[in-house]
Every structure is written in structure tokens, then in C-alpha cells.
N, C-alpha and C positions, 0 to 999 in steps of 0.2 A: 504493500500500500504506500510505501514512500514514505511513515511517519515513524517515530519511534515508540514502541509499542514494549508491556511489560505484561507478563499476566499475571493477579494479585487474588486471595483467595480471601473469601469474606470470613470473619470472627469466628462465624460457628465452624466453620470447616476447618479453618488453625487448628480451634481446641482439641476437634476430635476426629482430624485425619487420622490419630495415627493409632487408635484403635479400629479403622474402620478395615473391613476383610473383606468388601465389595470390590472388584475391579470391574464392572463393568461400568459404562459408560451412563448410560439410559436410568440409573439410580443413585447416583448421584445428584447432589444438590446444584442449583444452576447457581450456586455462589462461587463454587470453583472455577465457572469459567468469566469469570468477573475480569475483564480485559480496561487497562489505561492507556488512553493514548494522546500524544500533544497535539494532532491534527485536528483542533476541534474549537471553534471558534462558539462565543453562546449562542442560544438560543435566539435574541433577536440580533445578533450581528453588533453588538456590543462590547469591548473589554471590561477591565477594571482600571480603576484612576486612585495614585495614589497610594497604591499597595495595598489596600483596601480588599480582603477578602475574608467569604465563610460571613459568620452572625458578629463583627470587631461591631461595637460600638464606636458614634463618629459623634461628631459635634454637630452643628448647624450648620454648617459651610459644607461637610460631608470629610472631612478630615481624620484622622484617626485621632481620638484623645489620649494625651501623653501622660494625664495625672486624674487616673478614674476617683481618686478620692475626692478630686474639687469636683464633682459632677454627678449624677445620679443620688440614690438612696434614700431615703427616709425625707431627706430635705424638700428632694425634688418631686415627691409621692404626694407633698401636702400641697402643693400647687393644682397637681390632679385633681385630687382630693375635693379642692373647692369647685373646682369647673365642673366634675358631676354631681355634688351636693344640688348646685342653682340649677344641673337641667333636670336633675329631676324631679326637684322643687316645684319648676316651670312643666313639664309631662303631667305628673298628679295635678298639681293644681288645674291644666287646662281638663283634665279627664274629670274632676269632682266638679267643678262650675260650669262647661259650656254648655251641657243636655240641659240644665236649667236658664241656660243665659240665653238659649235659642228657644225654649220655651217660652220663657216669662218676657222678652226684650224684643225679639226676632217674630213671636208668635206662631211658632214652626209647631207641627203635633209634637206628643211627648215622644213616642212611636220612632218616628220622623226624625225624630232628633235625639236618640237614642244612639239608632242604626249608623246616625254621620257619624258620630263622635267612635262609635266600635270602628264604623271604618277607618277614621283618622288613626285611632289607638295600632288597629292591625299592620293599616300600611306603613307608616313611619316602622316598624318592626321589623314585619315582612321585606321590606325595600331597603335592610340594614346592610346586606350584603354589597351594595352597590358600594355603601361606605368602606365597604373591606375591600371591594376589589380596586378602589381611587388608592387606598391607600400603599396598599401590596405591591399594586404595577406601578404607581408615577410618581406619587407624591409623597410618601411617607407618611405617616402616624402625625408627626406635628401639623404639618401644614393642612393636611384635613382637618385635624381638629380645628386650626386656625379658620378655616373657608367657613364650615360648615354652623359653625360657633355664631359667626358672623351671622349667616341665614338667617341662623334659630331667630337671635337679639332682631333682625329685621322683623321677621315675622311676629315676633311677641308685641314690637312696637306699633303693627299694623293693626293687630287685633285691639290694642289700647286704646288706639284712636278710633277705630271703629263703637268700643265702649264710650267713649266720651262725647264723640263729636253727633251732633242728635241727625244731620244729614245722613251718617250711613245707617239709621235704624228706623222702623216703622212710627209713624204717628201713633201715642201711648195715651192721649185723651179717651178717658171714660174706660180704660180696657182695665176694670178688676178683675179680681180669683171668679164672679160668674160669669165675666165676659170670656175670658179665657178659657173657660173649660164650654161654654157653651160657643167656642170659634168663635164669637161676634168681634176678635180684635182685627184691626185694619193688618194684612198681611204683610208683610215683606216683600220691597221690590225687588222682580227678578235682578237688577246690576247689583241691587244691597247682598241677596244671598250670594250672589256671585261673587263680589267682594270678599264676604266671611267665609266664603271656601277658600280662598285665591292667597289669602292670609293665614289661615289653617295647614292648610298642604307646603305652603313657604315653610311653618314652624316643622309640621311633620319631616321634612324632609329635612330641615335642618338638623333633626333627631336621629334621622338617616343615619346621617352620615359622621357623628359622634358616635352612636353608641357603640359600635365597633370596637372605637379605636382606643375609648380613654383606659379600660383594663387592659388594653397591650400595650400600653402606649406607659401605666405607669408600672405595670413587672417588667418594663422593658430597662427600668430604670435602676436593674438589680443586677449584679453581676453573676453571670453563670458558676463562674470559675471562685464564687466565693464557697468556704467553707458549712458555711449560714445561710446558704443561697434556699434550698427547698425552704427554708424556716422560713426567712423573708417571704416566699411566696405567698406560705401560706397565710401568713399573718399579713400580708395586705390585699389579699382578694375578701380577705374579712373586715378588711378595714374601708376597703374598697365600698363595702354592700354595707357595712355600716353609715357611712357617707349617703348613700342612696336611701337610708333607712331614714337619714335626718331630715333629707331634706323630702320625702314622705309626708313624717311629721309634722312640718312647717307648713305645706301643701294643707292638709287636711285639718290644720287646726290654724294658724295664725292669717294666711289665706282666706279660710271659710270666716271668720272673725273680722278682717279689713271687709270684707262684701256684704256683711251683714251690717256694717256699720259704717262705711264710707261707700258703696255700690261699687259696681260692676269695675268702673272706671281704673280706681283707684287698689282694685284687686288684679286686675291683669296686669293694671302696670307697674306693681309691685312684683311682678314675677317679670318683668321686664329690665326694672334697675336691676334685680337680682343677679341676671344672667348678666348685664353689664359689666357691674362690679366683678364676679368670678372671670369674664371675658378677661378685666384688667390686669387681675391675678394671674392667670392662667401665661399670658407674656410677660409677666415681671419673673415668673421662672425660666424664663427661656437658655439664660445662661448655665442655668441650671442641668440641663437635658441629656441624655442621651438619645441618641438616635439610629435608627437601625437602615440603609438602604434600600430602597424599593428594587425590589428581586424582578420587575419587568410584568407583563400580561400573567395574570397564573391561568387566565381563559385562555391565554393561547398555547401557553404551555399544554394545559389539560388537553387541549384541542390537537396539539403536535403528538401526543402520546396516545390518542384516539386514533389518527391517522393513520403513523406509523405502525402501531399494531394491527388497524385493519389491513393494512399494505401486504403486511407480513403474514397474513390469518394462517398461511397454506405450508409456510416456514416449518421447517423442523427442528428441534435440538438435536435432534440425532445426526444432522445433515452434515457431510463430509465438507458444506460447505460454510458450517457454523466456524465462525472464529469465537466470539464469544460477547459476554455483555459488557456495555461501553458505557465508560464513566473516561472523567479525567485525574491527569496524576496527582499526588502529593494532597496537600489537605486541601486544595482550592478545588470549588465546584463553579460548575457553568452557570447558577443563577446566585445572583447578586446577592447579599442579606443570609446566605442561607446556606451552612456545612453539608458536606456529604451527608447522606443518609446510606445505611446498611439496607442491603436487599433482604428481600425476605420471600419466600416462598407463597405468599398471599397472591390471589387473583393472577395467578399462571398466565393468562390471554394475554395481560398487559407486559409481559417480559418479552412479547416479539417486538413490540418496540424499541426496545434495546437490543437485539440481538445482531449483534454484526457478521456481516456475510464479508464472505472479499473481495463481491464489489463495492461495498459500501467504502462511501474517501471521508466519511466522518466530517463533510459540509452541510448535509442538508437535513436541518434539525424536525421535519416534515417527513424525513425515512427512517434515522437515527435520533434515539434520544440518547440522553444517559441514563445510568441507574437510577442516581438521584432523582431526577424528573420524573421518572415511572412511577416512584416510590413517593413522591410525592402527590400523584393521583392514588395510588392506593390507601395513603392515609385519608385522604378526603373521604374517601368510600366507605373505607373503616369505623369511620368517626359518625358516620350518619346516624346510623341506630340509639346509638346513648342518647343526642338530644331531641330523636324524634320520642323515645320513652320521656320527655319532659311536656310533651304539649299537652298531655290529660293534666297534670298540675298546675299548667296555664288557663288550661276550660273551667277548672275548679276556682280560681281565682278571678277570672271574668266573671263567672256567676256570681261568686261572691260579692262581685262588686256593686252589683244590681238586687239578687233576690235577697242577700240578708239584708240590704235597707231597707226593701219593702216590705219585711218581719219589722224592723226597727219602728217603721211609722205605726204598729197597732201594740206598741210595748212601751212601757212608762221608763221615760228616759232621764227620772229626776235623779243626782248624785246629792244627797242629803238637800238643802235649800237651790242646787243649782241644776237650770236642764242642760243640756246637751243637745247640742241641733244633734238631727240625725244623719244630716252630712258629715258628721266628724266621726260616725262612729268608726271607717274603714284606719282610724288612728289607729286601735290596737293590735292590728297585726303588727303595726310599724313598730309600736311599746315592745310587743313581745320579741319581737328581732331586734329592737336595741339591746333588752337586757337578756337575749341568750348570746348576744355576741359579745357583751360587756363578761360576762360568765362563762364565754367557751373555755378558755386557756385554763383559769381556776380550776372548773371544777369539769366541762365535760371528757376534756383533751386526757389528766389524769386517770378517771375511771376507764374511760374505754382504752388506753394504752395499756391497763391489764389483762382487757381482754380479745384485746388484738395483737399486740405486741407491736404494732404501730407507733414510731415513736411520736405523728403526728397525731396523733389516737383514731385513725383511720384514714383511708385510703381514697380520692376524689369522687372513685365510683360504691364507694361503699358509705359514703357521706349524700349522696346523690339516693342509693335506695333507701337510707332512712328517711331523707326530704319525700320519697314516695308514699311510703309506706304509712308514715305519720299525716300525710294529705288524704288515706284510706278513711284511717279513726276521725277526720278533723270532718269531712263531707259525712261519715257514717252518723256521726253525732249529731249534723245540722238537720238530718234526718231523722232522728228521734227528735230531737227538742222540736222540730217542726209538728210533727205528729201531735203534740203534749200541747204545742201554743194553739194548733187547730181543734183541738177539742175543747179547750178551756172555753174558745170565743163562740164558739157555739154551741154552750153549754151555760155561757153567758148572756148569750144572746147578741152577740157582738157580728154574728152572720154576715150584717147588710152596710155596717159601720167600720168597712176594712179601713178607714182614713184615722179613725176615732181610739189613742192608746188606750189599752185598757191598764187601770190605776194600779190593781192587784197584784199585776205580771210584770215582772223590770227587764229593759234589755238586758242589764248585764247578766243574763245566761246565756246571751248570742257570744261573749267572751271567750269561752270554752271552745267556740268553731274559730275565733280569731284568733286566739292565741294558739291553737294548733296549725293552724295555716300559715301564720306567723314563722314556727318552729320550721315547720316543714321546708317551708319558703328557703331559709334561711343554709339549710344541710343542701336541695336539693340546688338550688340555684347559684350557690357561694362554690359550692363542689364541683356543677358542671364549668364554672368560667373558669377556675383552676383547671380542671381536665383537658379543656378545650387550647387553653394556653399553653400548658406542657406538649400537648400529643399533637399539635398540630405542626403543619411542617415550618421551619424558620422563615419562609418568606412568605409564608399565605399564615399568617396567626392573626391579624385583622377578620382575616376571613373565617378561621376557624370560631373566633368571639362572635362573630356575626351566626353564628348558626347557632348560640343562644335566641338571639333577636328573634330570627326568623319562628323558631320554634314557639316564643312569644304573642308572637302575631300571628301565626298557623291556631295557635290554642283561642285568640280573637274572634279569627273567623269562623272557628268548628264550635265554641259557642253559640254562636248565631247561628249558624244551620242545624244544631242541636236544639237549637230551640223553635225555629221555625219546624221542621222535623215533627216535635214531642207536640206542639199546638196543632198543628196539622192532624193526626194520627188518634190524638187524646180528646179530639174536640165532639163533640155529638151533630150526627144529621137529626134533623128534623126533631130534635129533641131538647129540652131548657139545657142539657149535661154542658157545664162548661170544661175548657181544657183546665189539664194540670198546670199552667201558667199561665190561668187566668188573672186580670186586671185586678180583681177581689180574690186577694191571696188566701178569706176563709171560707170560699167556694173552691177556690182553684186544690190542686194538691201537690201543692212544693215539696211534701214530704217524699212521694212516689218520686218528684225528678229526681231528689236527692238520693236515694236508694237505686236510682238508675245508673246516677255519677261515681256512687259508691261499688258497683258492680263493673262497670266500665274501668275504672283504677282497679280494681283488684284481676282482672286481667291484663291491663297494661303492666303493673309492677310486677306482671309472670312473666312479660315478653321483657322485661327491663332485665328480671334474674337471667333470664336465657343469652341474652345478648351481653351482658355483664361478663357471665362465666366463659363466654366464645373470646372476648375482646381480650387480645395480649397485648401489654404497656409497649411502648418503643422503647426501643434499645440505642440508650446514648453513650455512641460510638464515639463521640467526637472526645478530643484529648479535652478535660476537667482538671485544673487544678487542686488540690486539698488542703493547701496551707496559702491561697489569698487571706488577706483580713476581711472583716466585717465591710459592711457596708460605710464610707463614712469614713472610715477607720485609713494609715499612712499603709502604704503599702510597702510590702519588704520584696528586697531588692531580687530575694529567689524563687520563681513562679515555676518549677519545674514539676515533672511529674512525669511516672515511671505510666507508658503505654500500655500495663497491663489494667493499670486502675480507671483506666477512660471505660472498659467491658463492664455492663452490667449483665450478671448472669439472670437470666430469666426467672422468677421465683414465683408460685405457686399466694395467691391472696384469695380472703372471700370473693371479690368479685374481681375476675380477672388473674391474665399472669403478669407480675413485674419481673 
């Protein structure tokens, strides 16, 4: 072929060629013919600059940094830190206020303006991936955050002015609580709705393209090759969703508090300064940063390893004309941002994409990948199952978000002399995930590292089935207490008066479904973003955090067709019977959907154990140091480290192999 060519045999095969007694050819592992060669320019015809290669953190400029202790760590994490507090401060707060603000201001149905705001919630989620693929190919983690940030703060500002300025909203002469509910209010003009979509989807999309990126963006801020590095992880993807928990919090109660007491106006635009202010924070760390290179299209990559293996469908290993599979030499790989990855024998088809023949001249990344690239589609593929077993804990929290308030409006919300709107009740999931994450380290992280042997007291996907599994007991229960409040009220006589609390009965036994939802939340969703940032590949980890998102917003809209579905199905022909979510929740029988949510989870967290126990951890191959310092911390002068200790051997866990 004209290049200079070596052939290198992958990790597992070192260890145990030399027991192995096989010589044939055809049972062998295809890591043996693991072939390097220097004839091989990347993927989109690109080098490297600067000497820059594998996952180095760079600076701003894109430079390698020469002193990692003035940069990253704990310092640079509280900069993150604020920038997701304010947006999701500014997410909740628009999800608790707009279905009422399009109601009561806009004159929209309640119906009607429900379904927008599900759909705003879904798609800003669902369309999260785009945010991971801006960031992956072109631009890196900061400067999305930078664009997209901007968006949001546009859009927040538009909707403010929409609340203030009496031009963008209907004429509100004579429209009370009877004109309102009997339609008789003057409607919204088609350019007004148009507007408050136009400003809506600007925010959404501004959300887009954040949520991706701020969990990669602030473990990106941790050094691998630290000693402390797994610890750090983990203790800021909790710190991480502690942040998200606060600014929850603030949403649901100090939000709901400005609206009820300065209007609409002076509500949205307090979620406006908010993102401002975190906006200004968020670049006064800038110095601060680390920053990872954008590794180029991962769609076109996926795309060139799609091809090339169809190319190759008819290929054999056996073929006299197989040379073998192509990577390049030494520790540099062909995409940017991102270390060799070790092959692995998963999804066999995609290895004729790499298989070099001798015609192949190793230029045309469209017939020839490399290993790495290959194995960078197969972990995408790999990875799918874990957070699709996350969208029934998203359908349970959409619901949540809707059916227990409308349990709340016929339950005495008084806390000794004080009431509690019932828009604040979705605060205590937030309570209960501040104080089990204020309490992880204490006290859950101890007990369970006895009985795991885990030194982090369990494992991302073993923290993931407890978030399931506790979302089981947390819906099973909303379904008894349901059943108990539906009998009271019609026992009470309370039938026809679903608006009317009843004095006897206190919300707060709705607590018990919020603070296990809460719990659950907090294991399953803290655990999957950890998993997703470990096991995803170096140059697509935006993109990996985005298949949280997505999963979020897939569990949006399968509420909603779960619920149109159950009304559909449940509803009587020709008959008074109304559906199980009906408008009058003590006709309707919430208890039955919730017994249906609770059936539906306990099969999913069967297909979660099944996929759990199939899923094997990746194997980080690439060289690790074990005597860097802390994060933070001066660095000593010897970073070396013996190539045997970069192997992690596979080992056997509850869910999964590490």
C-alpha cells in the first residue's frame, strides 16, 4: 500500500494470547487483526493544530493549558453552577405560570393551553440533541452555551413584554372567573397568539441548546488523570441537580409569590433578570475554563460508518484479502476531542467498516473508517436502552404535574394559620431532593457501601434502578391515596363540588407521592447524567447528555397520548359514564390511571433489569495517571504511569459489567 503499516493487538488479546490453544483463524477475536497505519488523513480532511490531541484540555483560544491548576475545578463548576440554577429557575417557572397566563390573560381554553405549554415543555427537550450535535461538530460546549444562553434571555425578554405591554394581549374589560369559564372573554388576536408562540419557541429553543451542554461542559472541568477524578464526578453531577433542584424551588414558590402579588408582568421578568445576571456570571468565568475541541460532524461520522459497512456487507474476515482493522498509530486518533477507543466485539456488521482490504489506500473515510469511529457508533447504540428505560419516570412526573394539583384543589391546603396556593404544591418534590442530596454523602453513600462494596455506594446504573423502582411505590401510592380521597368526597357529598376543598382532608398526604418522586427523581436522573457522561464517547458527550433530554421530552409526549388514549377508551357511548380523566376528578377515576402507571413501571423497570444486566461498562484504555493532585491542588512535576494500570479489567456488578 505505500504506507507504513504495524499490526497491534487489542488489550484483551495481550492478556490472554498466551493461554489461548486455538490456531485457527475464523475464532479468533477480530482485535488481533487490529492494523495502524500513517496513511490516513481524518475524517473530514482536517489535521490537528498545535499539538493538540486525544481529550488535552485547551483554553479559549484552543491552546493546550500549561498550568491545569489555575483552570478548571470546583472554582470553575460554580460559574456552571449559576447558569443552570437561573435556567431552570426560568423552565419551571414558565411550565407553573403560562397554562394559567394563556388562560386567564390570552383567554385560550384551559384544554388548549395545556397541550401548548406540554408541547413547548416536550420540544425544547426532545430538540436537545441538536444542542449536542452544534456543540460536538463546530463549536464546542462554551460557545453554545454562550449562543444559546443569549436566545433563552431574548426570549424571556419577549415574553415580558408581551406580559406588560397591554397591545400584545386581548381586551380584559368585564372578563371575570364567569366570563371566563362561560368563553364570553374577547379572544386573542391571531398576530397576539402568534407572537406568544414566536417568543415561547425562541425560549424553548434557547433551552435546546443549553441543556446538553452545561453537565458536560462542567465535568469537563475535572481532570481525568486526577487521583479524585471518579469522586469529583460524582459529587458534582449531585451538585449539578442540586442547582436544578434550587432553582425549582425558587420557580415554584418565590415566582408563584411575585404573580400573585405584583402580576404576570413582573413575574416573567423576574425570570428574565435572573437569566441575565447568571448570563453575566457565567462569562466572568470564562478564564476560568477548560475546554474540550469539537471532534467535527458525529452525523457524518455515524453516516461514514453506515456506508462503509454497507459497502463492505458481502466482505469476509476470512478473506485472503482481509488485511485487517484500521485505526491510526500511537495515542493520536483521527477525531479531534477524542482518545482511541478499544474495539470490542459488539455489533459484528459494523466492523466491515473498518476492515481493510488491499485495495483500500486508507483516503476515503466513506470506505475506510477507523476502529475508533466504529466504536464510537456502537456506543451510541449501546447507550440507547438505559435512557429509553427513563421515559416511564418522565410520564410519571408529567402526570404528576397536572393530576396531583387537580387532587390539591379539593384538599385543605391550610399549614397551621397559612394557605398555600396550590400552584406551589409541585415544591416538595424539589424539598425532598434538596434534603436527600444535602444527606447523600452522610448517611446514604455509607450504608449502601456495605452492601455493595461500592466505594461510591453504588454504581450509575444501579442508582438509576433504585430512581425506578422507588417511582413504582411513589405512583402505587398516588393510587391508593386516590382511591381513599375519592371515597371520602362522595361519601361526603363532595360528588358535584370537584372545585370546593374539602376542610376534613389536608393535602399534605399528597407528600408521600412527592417526596417519593422526589427520591426517585433524584437516584434515577443524577445517575443516568453521570452514566451518560462516563460511557459516552469523548467527542459526542454533549450528545450523549442530550439523550437524557430527549428521553424527557419523549416521556412529555407519551403522556399526552397516554392520556388522550385512556379518555378515548374509558369514556362511555351513549351513556352519563365519564372517562377516568375526567374534568371532575370525583367522577372521573385517577385512581384506575394511576394503577395503570403503576403496572406500566413495573414492566419497564423488568426491561430496565434486562438491559442493565446485558450493558458492559467501557473499558478505559487510554493511559490515566494515579498520582495527579486534587483538583485545584499544584501539580507535581511527575505524571507518569506504568501502561499496565491505564487496563481496566472487566468486573462483574449488580447491574452491568465494569
Amino acid at each position: 500500500m505505500g504506507s507504513k503499516e504495524r499490526e497491534i493487538k487489542s488489550p484483551e488479546v495481550q492478556l490472554g494470547e498466551n493461554n489461548s490453544d486455538s490456531g485457527k483463524r475464523g475464532s479468533k477475536k477480530l482485535g488481533i487483526y487490529f492494523i495502524e497505519s500513517d496513511s490516513r488523513r481524518t475524517p473530514l480532511g482536517r489535521g490537528y493544530s498545535g499539538g493538540v490531541g486525544g481529550a488535552t484540555p485547551v483554553n479559549i483560544h484552543g491552546k493546550p493549558i500549561r498550568d491545569m491548576s489555575k483552570t478548571g475545578g470546583w472554582i470553575a463548576a460554580l460559574f456552571i453552577f449559576g447558569n443552570e440554577m437561573a435556567e431552570r429557575m426560568a423552565y419551571f417557572g414558565l411550565s407553573v405560570n403560562m397554562v394559567a397566563f394563556m388562560f386567564y390573560v390570552m383567554h385560550r381554553p384551559f384544554s388548549s393551553s395545556a397541550n401548548a405549554v406540554n408541547n413547548f415543555l416536550g420540544i425544547s427537550q426532545a430538540s436537545s440533541v441538536l444542542g449536542g450535535f452544534i456543540a460536538d461538530a463546530y463549536l464546542g460546549r462554551y460557545w453554545t452555551i454562550a449562543i444559546f444562553t443569549t436566545i433563552y434571555l431574548a426570549g424571556l425578554t419577549g415574553i415580558t413584554l408581551l406580559a406588560t405591554m397591554k397591545v400584545f394581549v386581548p381586551n380584559q374589560d368585564g372578563c371575570d372567573q364567569i366570563a371566563l369559564l362561560l368563553g364570553n372573554c374577547e379572544p386573542a388576536k391571531s398576530w397576539q397568539m402568534t407572537y406568544l408562540y414566536t417568543v415561547l419557541y425562541v425560549t424553548g429553543f434557547g433551552a435546546a441548546g443549553i441543556r446538553p451542554c452545561v453537565s458536560s461542559f462542567g465535568a469537563d472541568q475535572f481532570d481525568e488523570r486526577s487521583r479524585n477524578y471518579r469522586s469529583h464526578l460524582d459529587r458534582f453531577f449531585n451538585f449539578f441537580y442540586l442547582s436544578v433542584t434550587v432553582g425549582a424551588i425558587v420557580a415554584f414558590t418565590a415566582v408563584v409569590y411575585i404573580q400573585i402579588k405584583h402580576g404576570w408582568g413582573a413575574a416573567f421578568g423576574s425570570l428574565a433578570i435572573a437569566m441575565g445576571l447568571s448570563n453575566m456570571l457565567f462569562f466572568a468565568g470564562t478564564p476560568l475554563y477548560r475546554h474540550r475541541l469539537p471532534g467535527g460532524s458525529p452525523l457524518t461520522r455515524v453516516a461514514q460508518v453506515l456506508v462503509a459497512a454497507f459497502r463492505k456487507r458481502n466482505a469476509s474476515f476470512q478473506s485472503s484479502e482481509f488485511v485487517g482493522l484500521y485505526e491510526l498509530p500511537g495515542k493520536r486518533s483521527a477525531i479531534k476531542g477524542s482518545n482511541k477507543i478499544a474495539h470490542t466485539d459488539d455489533f459484528r456488521c459494523l466492523d466491515k467498516a473498518a476492515l481493510q482490504l488491499k485495495e483500500d489506500d486508507g483516503t476515503n473515510p466513506w470506505r475506510l473508517c477507523t476502529v475508533t469511529q466504529v466504536e464510537e457508533v456502537k456506543i451510541l447504540l449501546k447507550l440507547i436502552p438505559i435512557p429509553s428505560c427513563t421515559i416511564m419516570i418522565n410520564v410519571i412526573l408529567t402526570e404528576f404535574l397536572t393530576l396531583s394539583v387537580q387532587q390539591a384543589y379539593t384538599l385543605n391546603t391550610h399549614m397551621g394559620h397559612l394557605k398555600l396556593p396550590v400552584t406551589c404544591m409541585p415544591v416538595f418534590p424539589g424539598l425532598s431532593i434538596f434534603l436527600l442530596l444535602s444527606l447523600y454523602y452522610s448517611v446514604f453513600v455509607p450504608i449502601s457501601r456495605r452492601i455493595t462494596g461500592n466505594p461510591h455506594g453504588a454504581s450509575q446504573l444501579q442508582r438509576i434502578g433504585i430512581g425506578l423502582a422507588v417511582s413504582i411505590l411513589s405512583v402505587a401510592w398516588a393510587g391508593v391515596f386516590e382511591r381513599y380521597r375519592r371515597t371520602y368526597a362522595i361519601q361526603h357529598e363532595y360528588e358535584a363540588s370537584f372545585l370546593t376543598p374539602m376542610p376534613d382532608l389536608s393535602a399534605y398526604w399528597l407528600l408521600i407521592q412527592y417526596c417519593l418522586i422526589g427520591i426517585a427523581e433524584v437516584f434515577c436522573i443524577v445517575g443516568l447524567l453521570e452514566f451518560l457522561y462516563e460511557e459516552a464517547p469523548d467527542a459526542m458527550r454533549s450528545i450523549g447528555s442530550a439523550y437524557a433530554a430527549v428521553a424527557g421530552g419523549l416521556g412529555c409526549f407519551a403522556a399526552s397520548i397516554l392520556n388522550t388514549i385512556v379518555k378515548s377508551v374509558t369514556r362511555g357511548k351513549g351513556e352519563r359514564r365519564e372517562s377516568w380523566l375526567s374534568q371532575n376528578i370525583n367522577t372521573g377515576r385517577f385512581d384506575y390511571f394511576y394503577w395503570l402507571l403503576t403496572i406500566m413501571s413495573v414492566i419497564n423497570f423488568a426491561a430496565f433489569l434486562y438491559a442493565a444486566n446485558r450493558y458492559q461498562y467501557r473499558m478505559k484504555d487510554e493511559i490515566q495517571t494515579t498520582d495527579r493532585p486534587s483538583e485545584n491542588e499544584p501539580e507535581s512535576d511527575h505524571t507518569s504511569t506504568n501502561a499496565s494500570d491505564a487496563i481496566r479489567t472487566p468486573k462483574l456488578s449488580v447491574f452491568g459489567r465494569e
